[in-house]
C-alpha positions in Angstrom: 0.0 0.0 0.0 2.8 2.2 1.1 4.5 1.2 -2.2 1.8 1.9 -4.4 0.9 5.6 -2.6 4.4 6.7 -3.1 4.1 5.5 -6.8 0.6 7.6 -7.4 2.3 10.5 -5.4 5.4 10.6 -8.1 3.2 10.5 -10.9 1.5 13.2 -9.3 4.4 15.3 -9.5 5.6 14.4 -13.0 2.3 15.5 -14.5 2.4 18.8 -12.4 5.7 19.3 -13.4 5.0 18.4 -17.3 1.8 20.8 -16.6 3.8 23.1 -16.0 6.7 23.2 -18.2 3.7 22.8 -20.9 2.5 26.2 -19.8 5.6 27.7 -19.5 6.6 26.9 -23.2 3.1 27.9 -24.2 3.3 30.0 -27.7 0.8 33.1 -27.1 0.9 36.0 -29.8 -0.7 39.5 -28.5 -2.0 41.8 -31.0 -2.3 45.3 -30.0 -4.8 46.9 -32.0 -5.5 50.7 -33.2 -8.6 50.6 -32.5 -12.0 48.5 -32.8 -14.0 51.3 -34.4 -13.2 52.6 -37.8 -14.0 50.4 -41.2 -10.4 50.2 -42.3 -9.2 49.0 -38.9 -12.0 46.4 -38.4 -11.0 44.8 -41.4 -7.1 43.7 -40.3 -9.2 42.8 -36.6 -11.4 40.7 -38.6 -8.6 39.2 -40.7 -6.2 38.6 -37.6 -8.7 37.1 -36.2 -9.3 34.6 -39.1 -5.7 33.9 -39.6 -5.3 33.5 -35.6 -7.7 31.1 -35.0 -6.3 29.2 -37.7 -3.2 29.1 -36.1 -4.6 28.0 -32.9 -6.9 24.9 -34.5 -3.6 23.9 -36.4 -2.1 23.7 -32.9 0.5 25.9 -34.5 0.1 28.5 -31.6 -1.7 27.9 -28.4 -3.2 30.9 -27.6 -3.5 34.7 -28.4 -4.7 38.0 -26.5 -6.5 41.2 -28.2 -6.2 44.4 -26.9 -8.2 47.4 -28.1 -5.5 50.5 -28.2 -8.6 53.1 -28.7 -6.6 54.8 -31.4 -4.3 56.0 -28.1 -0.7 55.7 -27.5 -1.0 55.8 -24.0 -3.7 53.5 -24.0 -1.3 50.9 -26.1 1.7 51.5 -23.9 -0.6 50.5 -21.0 -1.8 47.3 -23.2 2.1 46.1 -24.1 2.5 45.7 -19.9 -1.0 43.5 -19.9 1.0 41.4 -22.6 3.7 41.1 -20.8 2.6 40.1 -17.7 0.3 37.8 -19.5 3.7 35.9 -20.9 2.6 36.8 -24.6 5.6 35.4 -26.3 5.7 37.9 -29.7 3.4 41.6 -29.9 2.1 43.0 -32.6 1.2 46.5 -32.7 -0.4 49.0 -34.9 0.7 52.1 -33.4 -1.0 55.1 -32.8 1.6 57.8 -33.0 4.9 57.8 -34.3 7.1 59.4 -30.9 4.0 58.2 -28.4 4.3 54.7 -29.2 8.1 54.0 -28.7 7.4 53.2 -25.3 5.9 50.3 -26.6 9.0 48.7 -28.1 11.4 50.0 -25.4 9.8 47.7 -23.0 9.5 44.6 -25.3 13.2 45.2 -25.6 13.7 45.2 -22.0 11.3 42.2 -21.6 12.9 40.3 -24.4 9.9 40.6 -25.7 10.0 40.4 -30.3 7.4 43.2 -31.2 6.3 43.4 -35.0 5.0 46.8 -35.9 2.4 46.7 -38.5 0.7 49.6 -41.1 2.7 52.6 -39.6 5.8 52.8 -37.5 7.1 54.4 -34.1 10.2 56.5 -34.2 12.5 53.8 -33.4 10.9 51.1 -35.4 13.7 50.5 -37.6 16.3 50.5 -34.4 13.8 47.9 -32.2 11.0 46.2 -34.3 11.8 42.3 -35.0 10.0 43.5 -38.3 8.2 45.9 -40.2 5.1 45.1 -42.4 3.1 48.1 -44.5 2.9 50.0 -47.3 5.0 53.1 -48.8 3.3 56.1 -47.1 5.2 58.4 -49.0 4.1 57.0 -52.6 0.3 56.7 -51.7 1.1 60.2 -50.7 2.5 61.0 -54.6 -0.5 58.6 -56.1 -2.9 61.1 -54.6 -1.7 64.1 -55.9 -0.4 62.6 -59.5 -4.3 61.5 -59.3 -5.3 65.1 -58.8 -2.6 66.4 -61.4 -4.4 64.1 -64.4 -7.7 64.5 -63.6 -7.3 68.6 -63.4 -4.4 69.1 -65.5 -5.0 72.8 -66.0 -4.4 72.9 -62.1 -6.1 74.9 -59.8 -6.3 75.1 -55.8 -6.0 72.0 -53.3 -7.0 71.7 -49.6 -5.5 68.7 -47.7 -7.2 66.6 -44.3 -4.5 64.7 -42.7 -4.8 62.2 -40.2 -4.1 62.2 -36.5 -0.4 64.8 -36.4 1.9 62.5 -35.7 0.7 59.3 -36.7 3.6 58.2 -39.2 1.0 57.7 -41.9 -0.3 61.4 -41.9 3.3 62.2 -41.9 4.6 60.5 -44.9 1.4 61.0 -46.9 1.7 64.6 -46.3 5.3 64.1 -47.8 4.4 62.3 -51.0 2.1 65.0 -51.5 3.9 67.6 -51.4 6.8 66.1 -53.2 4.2 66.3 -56.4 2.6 69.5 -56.0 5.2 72.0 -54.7 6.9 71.2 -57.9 3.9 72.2 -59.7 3.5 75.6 -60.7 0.0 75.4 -61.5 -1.4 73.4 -58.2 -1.6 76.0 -54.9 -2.0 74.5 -51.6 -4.9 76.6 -50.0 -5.5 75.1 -46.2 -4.0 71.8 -44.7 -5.6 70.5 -41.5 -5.6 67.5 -39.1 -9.2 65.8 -39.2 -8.0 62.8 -36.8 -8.7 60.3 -39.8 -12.4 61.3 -38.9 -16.0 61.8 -41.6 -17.3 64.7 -39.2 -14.3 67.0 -38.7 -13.1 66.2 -42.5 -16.8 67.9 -43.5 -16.6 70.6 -41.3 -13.2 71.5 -42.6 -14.7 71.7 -45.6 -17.7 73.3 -45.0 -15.6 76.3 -44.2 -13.3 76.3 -47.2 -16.1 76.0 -49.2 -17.0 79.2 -47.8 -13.8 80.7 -48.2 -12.8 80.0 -51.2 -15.6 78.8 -53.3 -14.4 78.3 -56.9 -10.9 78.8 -56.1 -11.0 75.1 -54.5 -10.6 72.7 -56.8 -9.4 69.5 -55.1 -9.3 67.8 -51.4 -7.2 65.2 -50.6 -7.5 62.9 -47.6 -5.5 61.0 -46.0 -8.1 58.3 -45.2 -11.3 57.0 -46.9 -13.7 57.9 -43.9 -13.0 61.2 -44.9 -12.6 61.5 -48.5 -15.8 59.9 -48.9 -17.6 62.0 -46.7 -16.2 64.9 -48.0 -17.5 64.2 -51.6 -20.9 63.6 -50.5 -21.0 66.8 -49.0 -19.8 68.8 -52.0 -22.2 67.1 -54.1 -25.1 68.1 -51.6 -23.4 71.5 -51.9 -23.5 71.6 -55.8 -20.2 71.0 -56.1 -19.7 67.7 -57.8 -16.5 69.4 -59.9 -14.3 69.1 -56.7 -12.2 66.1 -56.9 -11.7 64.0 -54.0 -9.4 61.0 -53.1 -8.1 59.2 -50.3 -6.6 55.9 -48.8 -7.5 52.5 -47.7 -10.5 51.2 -50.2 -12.7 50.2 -47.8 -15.8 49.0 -49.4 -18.2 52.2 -49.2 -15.9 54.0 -51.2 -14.7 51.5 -53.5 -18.7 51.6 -54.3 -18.9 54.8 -54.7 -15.8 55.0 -57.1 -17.7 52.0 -58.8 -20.3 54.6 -59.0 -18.4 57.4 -60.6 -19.4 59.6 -57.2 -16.1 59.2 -56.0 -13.1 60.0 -57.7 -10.7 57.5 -56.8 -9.3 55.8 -54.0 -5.5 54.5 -53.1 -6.3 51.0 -51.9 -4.2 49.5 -48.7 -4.3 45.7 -48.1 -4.5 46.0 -44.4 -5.6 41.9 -44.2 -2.9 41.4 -46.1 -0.5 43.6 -43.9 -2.1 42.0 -40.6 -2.0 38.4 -42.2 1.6 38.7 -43.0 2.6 40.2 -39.6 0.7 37.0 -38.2 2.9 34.6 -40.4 6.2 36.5 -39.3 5.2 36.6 -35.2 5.2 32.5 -35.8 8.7 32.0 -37.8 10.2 34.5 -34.8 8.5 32.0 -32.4 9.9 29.2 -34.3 13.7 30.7 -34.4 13.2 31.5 -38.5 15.5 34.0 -39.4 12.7 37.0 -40.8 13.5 40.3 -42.5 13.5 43.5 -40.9 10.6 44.6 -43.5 7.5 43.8 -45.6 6.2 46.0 -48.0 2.9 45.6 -49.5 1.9 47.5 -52.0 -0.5 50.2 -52.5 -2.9 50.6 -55.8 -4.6 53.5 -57.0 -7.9 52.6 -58.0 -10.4 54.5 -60.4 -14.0 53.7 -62.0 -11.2 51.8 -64.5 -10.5 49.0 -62.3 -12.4 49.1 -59.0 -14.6 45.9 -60.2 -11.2 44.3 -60.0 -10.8 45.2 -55.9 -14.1 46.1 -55.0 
C-alpha cells in the first residue's frame, strides 16, 4: 500500500511538473490593435482574427490575446504591460503615433519581448522592431496628388485633411504630397488641417473652405477614406460635384462609390494582407526563422477603370 501511494504521489508530481513546463513553453501572440472602431481597422481585426484562429486549431500556436488601443498611445503602452505580464511570447502592434508609441518597443526590448510593428511605424521602429510590415506612405502620398494632377491638369487650388499629427501615416502622406505639388506651378495648396482620420471633422473642414474659397477650391485630398468619402458627399449636396476628391484605404463604401463614378478614386491599402503577414512573421520568430526587418505591401490607385477588379 505504502509502495503503491508513493508511486501515485510521483506521478502526481511528473504531470504537475510536465503541466507546468507545458505552460511555461506555451506559444501566445498578443495583437495590440489601433482601434475597434473605424472600417479600415475592423477589417485587419477581422482578418487577424481569421488567420489566428487558424493558427490555434492547427495547434500551430496555443493561444492569443487582443487588446483594443482606442486609437491612443498611451492607452497601447498600458496594453504592451498587460502582454507582458500575460507571458505573450511575440506583440504586434499598430501604433497610434509615431514618438508616443516607442514606449511600446522599449519595454519589449527590455522584456525580451520580439514586437512586429504593422501599417505605420514608431520613431524607433527601424532601431527595435523584430519586423516591419506596410505599405509606402510616401508613394500613396505621390498617387494622390499625381491622381489630382491628371484629372485637373489645367491645375487649380487644393486643400489637404491629414490624419491624427503624428501618426507616421499622416506624416509620410503629407510628404508624397507635397513632393508632387510643390513642384507644380499650376497646383496651390490653399488650407491643410488634421481631421484625426475622422467623416465629421473632414466635413466641417470643408464646410468652411467651401466658404472661403468657393471656386478657387478645386481639389481635397485625404488621407483616409472615412473622410474623402464623406467629404465628396458633401460637396455634391453643396452643388459642387467638380471638386475632386481622393483618399486611402479602399474600404468597401468608397470603393462603391468609385464603382459609382461619385467618388473619384481611392489608393487602396491591403490591411488583411498587412495584418496576415505580420501574423505569419510573429510565428517564424516563435519558431527561431531567421525573418526580414521589412515587408512591403503595395498600394494601388484605384479609379472607375479597375475598381470591379478590388471592389
Amino acid at each position: 500500500m505504502r509502495k503503491l501511494l508513493t508511486l501515485v504521489l510521483a506521478l502526481c508530481l511528473v504531470l504537475t511538473a510536465a503541466m507546468a513546463f507545458a505552460e511555461e513553453d506555451a506559444k501566445i501572440i498578443g495583437v495590440i490593435q489601433k482601434n475597434t472602431t473605424d472600417a479600415f481597422h475592423l477589417t485587419i481585426n477581422s482578418a487577424a482574427i481569421e488567420k489566428l484562429d487558424a493558427l490555434k486549431a492547427e495547434g500551430v500556436i496555443d493561444d492569443y490575446r487582443l487588446y483594443d488601443g482606442k486609437t491612443d498611445p498611451m492607452t497601447q503602452c498600458d496594453l504592451m504591460e498587460m502582454a507582458i505580464n500575460e507571458e505573450c511570447d511575440v506583440v504586434i502592434v499598430l501604433p497610434a503615433e509615431a514618438a508616443g508609441c516607442d514606449p511600446i518597443l522599449e519595454r519589449g526590448s527590455e522584456a525580451g519581448i520580439p514586437v512586429i510593428v504593422v501599417n505605420s511605424k514608431t520613431n524607433n521602429t527601424d532601431e527595435l522592431a523584430a519586423a516591419y510590415v506596410g505599405s509606402d506612405d510616401v508613394y500613396a502620398g505621390e498617387l494622390m496628388a499625381q491622381f489630382v494632377q491628371e484629372k485637373l491638369p489645367e491645375g487649380g487650388g487644393y486643400a489637404h485633411l491629414m490624419g491624427v499629427i503624428g501618426n507616421s501615416a499622416q506624416i509620410q502622406r503629407t510628404e508624397g504630397i507635397h513632393n508632387i505639388l510643390d513642384e507644380d506651378p499650376n497646383w496651390t495648396m490653399l488650407d491643410e488641417q488634421g481631421a484625426e482620420w475622422q467623416a465629421e471633422k473632414a466635413v466641417k473642414f470643408t464646410g468652411d473652405w467651401l466658404q472661403m474659397y468657393g471656386d478657387q477650391l478645386n481639389a481635397i485630398i485625404c488621407d483616409n477614406d472615412d473622410m474623402s468619402s464623406a467629404v465628396k458627399a458633401y460637396c455634391i449636396t453643396e452643388g459642387r460635384e467638380d471638386i475632386v476628391c481622393i483618399g486611402v484605404d479602399g474600404n468597401a463604401g468608397p470603393m462603391a462609390m468609385v464603382a459609382s463614378g461619385e467618388l473619384d478614386a481611392t489608393v487602396y491599402q491591403d490591411g488583411a494582407g498587412q495584418i496576415v503577414k505580420a501574423i505569419e512573421v510573429a510565428v517564424d520568430v516563435l519558431e527561431g526563422n531567421e525573418v526580414e526587418k521589412e515587408y512591403m505591401i503595395p498600394f494601388v490607385l484605384i479609379t472607375l477603370d479597375n475598381v470591379l477588379d478590388y471592389i
